[in-house]
C-alpha positions as CSV (number, residue, x, y, z in Angstrom):
1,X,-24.6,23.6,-10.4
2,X,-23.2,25.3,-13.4
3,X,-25.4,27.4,-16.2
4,X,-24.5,28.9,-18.8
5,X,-20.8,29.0,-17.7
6,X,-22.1,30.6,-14.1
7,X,-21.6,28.1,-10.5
8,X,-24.2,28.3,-7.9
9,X,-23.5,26.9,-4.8
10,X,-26.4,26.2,-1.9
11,X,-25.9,24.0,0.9
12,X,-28.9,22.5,3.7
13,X,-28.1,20.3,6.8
14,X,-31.2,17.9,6.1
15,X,-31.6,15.3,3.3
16,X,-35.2,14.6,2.5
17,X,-35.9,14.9,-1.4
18,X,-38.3,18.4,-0.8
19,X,-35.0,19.4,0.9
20,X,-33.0,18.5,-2.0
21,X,-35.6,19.9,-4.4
22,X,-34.8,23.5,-2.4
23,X,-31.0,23.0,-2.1
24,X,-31.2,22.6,-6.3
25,X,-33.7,25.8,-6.8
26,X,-31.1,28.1,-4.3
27,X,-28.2,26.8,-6.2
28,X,-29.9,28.2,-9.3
29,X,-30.8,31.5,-7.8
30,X,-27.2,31.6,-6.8
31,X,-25.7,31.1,-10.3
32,X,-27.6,33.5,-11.8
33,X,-26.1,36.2,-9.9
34,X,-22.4,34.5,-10.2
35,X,-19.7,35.8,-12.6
36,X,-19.4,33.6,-15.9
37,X,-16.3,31.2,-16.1
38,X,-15.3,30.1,-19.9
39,X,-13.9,27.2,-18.3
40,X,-16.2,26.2,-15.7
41,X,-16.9,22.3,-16.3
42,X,-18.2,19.3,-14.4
43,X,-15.4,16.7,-13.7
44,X,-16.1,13.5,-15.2
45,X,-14.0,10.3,-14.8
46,X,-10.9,9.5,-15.8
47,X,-10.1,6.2,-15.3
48,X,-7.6,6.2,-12.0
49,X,-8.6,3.8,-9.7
50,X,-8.7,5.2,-6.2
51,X,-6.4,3.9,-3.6
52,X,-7.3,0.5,-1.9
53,X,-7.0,2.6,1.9
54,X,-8.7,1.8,5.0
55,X,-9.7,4.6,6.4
56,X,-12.4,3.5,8.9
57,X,-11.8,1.8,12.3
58,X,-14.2,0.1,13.9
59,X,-12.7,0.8,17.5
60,X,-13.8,4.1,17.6
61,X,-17.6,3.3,17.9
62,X,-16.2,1.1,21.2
63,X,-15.2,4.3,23.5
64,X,-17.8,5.3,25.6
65,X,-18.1,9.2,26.6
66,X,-16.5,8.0,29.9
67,X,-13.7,6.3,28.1
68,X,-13.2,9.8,26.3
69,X,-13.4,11.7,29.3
70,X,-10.8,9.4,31.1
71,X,-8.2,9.7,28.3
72,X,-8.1,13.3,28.8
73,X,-7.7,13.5,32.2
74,X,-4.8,10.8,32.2
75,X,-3.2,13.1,29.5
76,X,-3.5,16.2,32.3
77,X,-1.8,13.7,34.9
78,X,0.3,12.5,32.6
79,X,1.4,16.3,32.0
80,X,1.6,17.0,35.5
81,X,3.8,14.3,36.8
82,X,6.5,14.8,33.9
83,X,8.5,17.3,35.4
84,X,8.9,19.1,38.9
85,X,8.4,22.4,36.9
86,X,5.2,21.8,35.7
87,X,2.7,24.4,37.0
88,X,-0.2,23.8,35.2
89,X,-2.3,22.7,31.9
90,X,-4.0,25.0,29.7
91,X,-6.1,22.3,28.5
92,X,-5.8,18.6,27.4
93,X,-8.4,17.2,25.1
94,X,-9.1,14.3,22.9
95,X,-11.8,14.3,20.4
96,X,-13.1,11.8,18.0
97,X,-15.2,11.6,14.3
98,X,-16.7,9.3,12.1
99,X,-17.6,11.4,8.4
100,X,-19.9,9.3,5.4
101,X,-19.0,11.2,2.4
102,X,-20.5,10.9,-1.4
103,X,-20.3,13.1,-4.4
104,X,-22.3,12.9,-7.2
105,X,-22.6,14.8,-10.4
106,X,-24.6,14.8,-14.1
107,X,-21.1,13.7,-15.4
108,X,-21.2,10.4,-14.2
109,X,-18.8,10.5,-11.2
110,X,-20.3,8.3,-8.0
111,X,-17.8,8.3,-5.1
112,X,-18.6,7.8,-1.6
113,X,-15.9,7.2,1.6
114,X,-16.5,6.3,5.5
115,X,-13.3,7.4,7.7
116,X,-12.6,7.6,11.3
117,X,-10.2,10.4,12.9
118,X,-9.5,10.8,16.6
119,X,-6.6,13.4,18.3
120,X,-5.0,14.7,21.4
121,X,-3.6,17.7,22.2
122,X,-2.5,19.2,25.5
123,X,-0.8,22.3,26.2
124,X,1.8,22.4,29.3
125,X,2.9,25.5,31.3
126,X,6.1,24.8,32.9
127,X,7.6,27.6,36.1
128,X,11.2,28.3,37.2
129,X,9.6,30.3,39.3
130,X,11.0,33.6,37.3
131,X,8.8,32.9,34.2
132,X,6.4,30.5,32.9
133,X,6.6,28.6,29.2
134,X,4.3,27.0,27.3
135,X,4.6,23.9,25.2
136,X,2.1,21.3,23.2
137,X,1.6,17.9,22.8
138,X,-0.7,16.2,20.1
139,X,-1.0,12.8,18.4
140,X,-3.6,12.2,15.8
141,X,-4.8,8.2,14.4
142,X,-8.0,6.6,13.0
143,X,-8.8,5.7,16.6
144,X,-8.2,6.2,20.3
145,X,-7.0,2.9,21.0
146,X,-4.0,4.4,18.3
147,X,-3.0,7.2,20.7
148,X,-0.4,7.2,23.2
149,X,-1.0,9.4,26.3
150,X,2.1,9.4,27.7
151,X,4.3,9.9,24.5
152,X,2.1,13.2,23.9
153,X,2.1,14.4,27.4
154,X,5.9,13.8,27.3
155,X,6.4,16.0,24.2
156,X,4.5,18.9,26.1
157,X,6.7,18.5,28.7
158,X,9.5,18.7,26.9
159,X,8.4,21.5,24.4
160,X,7.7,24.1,27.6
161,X,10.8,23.1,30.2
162,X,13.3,23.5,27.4
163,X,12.9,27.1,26.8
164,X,12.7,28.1,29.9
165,X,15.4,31.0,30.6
166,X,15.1,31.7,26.8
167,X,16.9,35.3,25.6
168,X,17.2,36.8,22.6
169,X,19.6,35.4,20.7
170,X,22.2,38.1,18.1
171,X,21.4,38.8,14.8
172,X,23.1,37.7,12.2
173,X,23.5,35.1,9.7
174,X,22.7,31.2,10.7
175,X,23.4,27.7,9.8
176,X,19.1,26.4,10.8
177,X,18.0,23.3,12.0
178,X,14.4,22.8,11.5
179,X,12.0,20.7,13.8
180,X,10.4,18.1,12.1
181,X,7.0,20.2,13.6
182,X,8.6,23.5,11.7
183,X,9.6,22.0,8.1
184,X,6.1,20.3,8.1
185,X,4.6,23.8,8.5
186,X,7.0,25.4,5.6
187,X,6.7,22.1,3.1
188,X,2.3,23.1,3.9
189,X,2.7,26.9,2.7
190,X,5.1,25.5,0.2
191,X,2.8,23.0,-1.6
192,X,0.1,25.6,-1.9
193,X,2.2,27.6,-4.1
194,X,2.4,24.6,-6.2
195,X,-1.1,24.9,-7.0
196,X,-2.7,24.7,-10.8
197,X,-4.8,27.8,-9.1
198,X,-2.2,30.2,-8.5
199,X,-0.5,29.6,-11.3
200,X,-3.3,29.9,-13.5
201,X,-3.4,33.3,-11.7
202,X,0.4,34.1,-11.6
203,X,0.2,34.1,-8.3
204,X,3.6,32.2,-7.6
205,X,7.3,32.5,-8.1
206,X,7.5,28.7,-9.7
207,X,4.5,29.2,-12.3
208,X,7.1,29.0,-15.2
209,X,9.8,26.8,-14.0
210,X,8.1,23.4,-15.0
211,X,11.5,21.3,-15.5
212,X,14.0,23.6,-13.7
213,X,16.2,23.1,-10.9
214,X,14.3,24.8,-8.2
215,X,15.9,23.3,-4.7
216,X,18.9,20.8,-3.5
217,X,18.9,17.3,-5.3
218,X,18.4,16.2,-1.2
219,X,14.8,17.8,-1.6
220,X,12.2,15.1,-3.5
221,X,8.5,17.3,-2.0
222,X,4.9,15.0,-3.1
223,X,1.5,14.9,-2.2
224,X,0.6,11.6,-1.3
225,X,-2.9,11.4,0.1
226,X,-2.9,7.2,-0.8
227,X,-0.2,7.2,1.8
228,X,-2.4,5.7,5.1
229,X,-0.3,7.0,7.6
230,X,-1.3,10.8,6.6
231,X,-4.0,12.1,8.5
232,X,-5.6,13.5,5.3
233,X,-5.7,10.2,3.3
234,X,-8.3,10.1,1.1
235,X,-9.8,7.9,-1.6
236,X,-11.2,11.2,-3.5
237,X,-11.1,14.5,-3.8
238,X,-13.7,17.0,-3.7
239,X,-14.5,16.0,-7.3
240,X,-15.0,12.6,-7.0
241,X,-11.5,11.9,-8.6
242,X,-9.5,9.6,-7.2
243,X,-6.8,10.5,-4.9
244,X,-3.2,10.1,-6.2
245,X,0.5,10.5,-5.7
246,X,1.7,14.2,-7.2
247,X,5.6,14.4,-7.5
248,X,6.4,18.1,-7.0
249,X,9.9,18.6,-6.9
250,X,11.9,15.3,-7.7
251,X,15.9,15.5,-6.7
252,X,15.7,19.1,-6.4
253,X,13.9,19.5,-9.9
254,X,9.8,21.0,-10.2
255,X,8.0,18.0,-11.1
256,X,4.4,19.1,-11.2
257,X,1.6,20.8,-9.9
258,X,-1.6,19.8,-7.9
259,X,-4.4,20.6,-10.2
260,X,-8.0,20.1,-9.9
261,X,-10.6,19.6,-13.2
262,X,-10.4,23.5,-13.9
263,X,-6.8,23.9,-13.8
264,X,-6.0,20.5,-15.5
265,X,-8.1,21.3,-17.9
266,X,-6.8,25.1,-18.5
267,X,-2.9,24.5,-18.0
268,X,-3.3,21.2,-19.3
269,X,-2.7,17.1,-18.2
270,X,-6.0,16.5,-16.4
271,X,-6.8,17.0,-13.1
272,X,-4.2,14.8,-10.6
273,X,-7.1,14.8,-7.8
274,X,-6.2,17.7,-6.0
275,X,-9.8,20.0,-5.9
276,X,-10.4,20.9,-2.5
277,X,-14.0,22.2,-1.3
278,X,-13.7,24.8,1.2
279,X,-17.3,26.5,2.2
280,X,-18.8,27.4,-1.3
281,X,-16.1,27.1,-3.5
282,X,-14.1,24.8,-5.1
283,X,-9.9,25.5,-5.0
284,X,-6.7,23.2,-5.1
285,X,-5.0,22.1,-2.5
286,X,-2.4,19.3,-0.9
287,X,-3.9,16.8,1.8
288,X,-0.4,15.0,2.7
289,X,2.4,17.0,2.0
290,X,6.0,15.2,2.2
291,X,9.4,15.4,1.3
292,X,11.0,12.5,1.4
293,X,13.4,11.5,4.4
294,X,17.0,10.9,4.0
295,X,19.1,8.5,5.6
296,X,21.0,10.8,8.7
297,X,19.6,10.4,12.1
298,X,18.6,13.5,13.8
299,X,21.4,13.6,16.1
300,X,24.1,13.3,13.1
301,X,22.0,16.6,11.2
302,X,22.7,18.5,14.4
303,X,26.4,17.4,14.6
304,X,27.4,18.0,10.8
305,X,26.0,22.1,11.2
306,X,28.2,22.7,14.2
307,X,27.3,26.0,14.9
308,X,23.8,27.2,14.6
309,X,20.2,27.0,15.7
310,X,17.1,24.8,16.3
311,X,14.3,26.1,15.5
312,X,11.3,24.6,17.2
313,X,8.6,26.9,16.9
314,X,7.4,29.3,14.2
315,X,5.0,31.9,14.4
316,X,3.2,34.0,11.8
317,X,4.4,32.0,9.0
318,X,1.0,32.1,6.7
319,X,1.3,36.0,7.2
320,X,4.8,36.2,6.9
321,X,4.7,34.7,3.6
322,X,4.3,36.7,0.3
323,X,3.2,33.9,-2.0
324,X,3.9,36.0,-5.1
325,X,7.5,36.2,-4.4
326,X,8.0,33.9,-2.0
327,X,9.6,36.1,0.6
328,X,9.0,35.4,4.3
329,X,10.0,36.7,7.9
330,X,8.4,35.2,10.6
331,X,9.2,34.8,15.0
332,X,10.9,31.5,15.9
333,X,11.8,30.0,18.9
334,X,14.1,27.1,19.3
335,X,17.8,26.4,20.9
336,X,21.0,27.5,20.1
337,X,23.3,25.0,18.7
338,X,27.4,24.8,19.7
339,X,29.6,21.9,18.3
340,X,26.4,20.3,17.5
341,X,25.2,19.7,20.5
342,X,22.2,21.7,22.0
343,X,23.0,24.6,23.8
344,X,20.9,28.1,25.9
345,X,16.5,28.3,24.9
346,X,16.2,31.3,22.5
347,X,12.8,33.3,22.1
348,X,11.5,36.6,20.6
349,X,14.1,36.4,16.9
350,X,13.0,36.4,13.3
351,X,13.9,34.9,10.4
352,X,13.9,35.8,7.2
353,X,14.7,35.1,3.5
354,X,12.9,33.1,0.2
355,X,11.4,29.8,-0.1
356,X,13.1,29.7,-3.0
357,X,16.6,30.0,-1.7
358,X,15.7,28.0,1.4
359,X,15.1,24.9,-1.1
360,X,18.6,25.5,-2.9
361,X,20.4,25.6,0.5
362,X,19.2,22.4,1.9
363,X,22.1,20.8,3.9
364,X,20.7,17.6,5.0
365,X,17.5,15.7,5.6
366,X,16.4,13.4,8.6
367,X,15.2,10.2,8.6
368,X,13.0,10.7,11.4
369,X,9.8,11.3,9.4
370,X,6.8,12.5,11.6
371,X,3.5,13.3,10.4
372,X,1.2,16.2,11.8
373,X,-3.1,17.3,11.2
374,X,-1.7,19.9,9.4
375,X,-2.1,18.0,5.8
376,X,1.9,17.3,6.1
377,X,5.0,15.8,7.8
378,X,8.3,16.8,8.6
379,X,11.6,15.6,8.5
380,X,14.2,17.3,10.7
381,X,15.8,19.8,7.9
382,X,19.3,21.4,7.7
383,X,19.7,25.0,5.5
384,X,22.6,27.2,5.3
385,X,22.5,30.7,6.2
386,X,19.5,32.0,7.2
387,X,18.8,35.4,8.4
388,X,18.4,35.9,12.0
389,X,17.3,39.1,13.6
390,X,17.6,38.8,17.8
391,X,19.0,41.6,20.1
């Protein structure tokens, strides 16, 4: 609720109307004691349509708990008879949802969605008997029936044999080669500093650079939550607004920003369906992050750097990140790269520099467009000269 400028938020797990006349009185209480916001508004429509998605599949009401239980294991034994060096699983699951959604508000906004989401994940330990590595798997659909066991049991496999033997590689400066599972984590922390909210707050290096060359004209970045293939399609957002495309950088220039009722309102051009409910409060946010592939296969990305390195894993990015400026350092761990072919595991390096520059120094972009739960895919992602700190 909102009063006198002030939002209360309450929330109950049952749905009876006494229940709902409490969850109304708390949210009262709760405003009362909330700081007043000039701008605080209800969203009302505004005329988008939202997408014609399908976001509900009926198969996943077919798999029995047995079913469930038996995917999993075959993911295990899948794991387990993909290489002579596997030495164990850490776990291998699959899980399944169905969520009913509806918002409602004085406005006039009515919205309501039905979706299905189901997922595996396993994580492999692989043994040359000197040291043991770890590597995931996952695969994510509306359904089980969508899910291949063997192609995510393979990817486990593969992620925890190839760096075993992994050193430290030497510092200095690197042609990178991003994963597909890497640049989807970087384009994620990168479309949250396109948000209406931080730059309402000036919390962001790109708040005045509407218009500007900001990255390579290889780099078109959009959130796309019509696209069915994301994981985080959605007909609306946590308004009640429909969901719609948001170009963010187009051919290397800042298109936009994701903006929910607040922002759109305050920084003006309406909302573009991006408010995003986390626990009590309302915020901006991407739900299917992408830049758009190019036309080189992954093989011919690898080739045309030569010299360099994969980078396969990240660690610590979201802490590594200083969102203000966009600075970042953060662990990696990937495979060296020699005529462009893959060489030696390496482990335990950092790399550092700006999002900012890392968007101007794009090299080349994959076709091989893979999407991830992470609210984002990835395209495999060449960038010159990147900071490497090893032994």
């Amino acid at each position: 609720v909102i009063v006198d400028g002030r939002s209360g938020v309450a929330t109950a797990t049952m749905t009876g109307p006494e229940a709902l006349e409490e969850l109304l009185a708390e949210a009262r209480v709760n405003a009362a004691d909330a700081g007043v916001d000039p701008v605080a508004a209800v969203a009302g429509p505004d005329g988008v349509a939202p997408p014609d998605l399908e976001l509900y599949d009926r198969r996943i009401e077919s798999l029995s708990v047995e079913d469930k239980a038996e995917i999993a294991l075959a993911l295990e034994a899948a794991v387990m008879g993909g290489d002579r060096r596997m030495c164990g699983v850490e776990g291998a699951d699959y899980g399944d949802s169905v969520v009913v959604s509806a918002v409602a508000n004085t406005a006039g906004i009515r919205a309501a969605q039905r979706e299905s989401g189901a997922g595996l994940s396993v994580y492999a330990m692989a043994s040359d008997g000197a040291e043991t590595q770890t590597g995931f798997g996952f695969a994510v659909g509306r359904t089980g029936q969508e899910l291949s066991v063997e192609l995510t049991a393979a990817e486990a496999v593969g992620r925890s044999v190839r760096l075993l033997g992994a050193t430290k590689p030497p510092s200095g400066k690197v042609n990178v080669v991003l994963d597909p599972w890497v640049t989807a984590q970087f384009l994620g922390v990168i479309a949250e500093m396109l948000s209406g909210e931080e730059v309402r707050k000036g919390r962001t290096p790109f708040a005045d650079r509407l218009g500007e060359v900001v990255a390579s004209p290889l780099v078109t970045l959009l959130d796309d939550p019509t696209d069915p293939r994301a994981p985080g399609a959605s007909l609306t957002d946590d308004e009640g607004l429909a969901c719609r495309r948001v170009d963010l950088i187009s051919g290397g220039t800042l298109a936009g920003f994701l903006h929910n009722s607040v922002t759109g309102a305050v920084l003006g051009g309406g909302s573009t369906g991006s408010a995003i409910r986390s626990g009590s409060s309302l915020s901006v946010g991407p739900r299917a992050v992408r830049m758009l592939p190019g036309a080189t296969a992954r093989d011919d990305v690898l080739a045309a750097v030569g010299d360099g390195l994969l980078v396969t894993e990240v660690s610590g990015l979201h802490s590594g990140v200083n969102p203000t400026s966009g600075d970042f350092s953060c662990g990696v761990e990937g495979l060296l790269l020699r005529n462009g072919e893959v060489a030696e595991p390496i482990r335990e390096a950092i790399v550092a520099s700006t999002l900012q520059r890392m968007l101007t120094e794009v090299l080349s972009v994959g076709d091989d467009e893979t999407w991830f739960p992470i609210d984002a895919s990835g395209v495999t992602l060449a960038i010159e000269s990147l900071s490497l700190a090893g032994a």
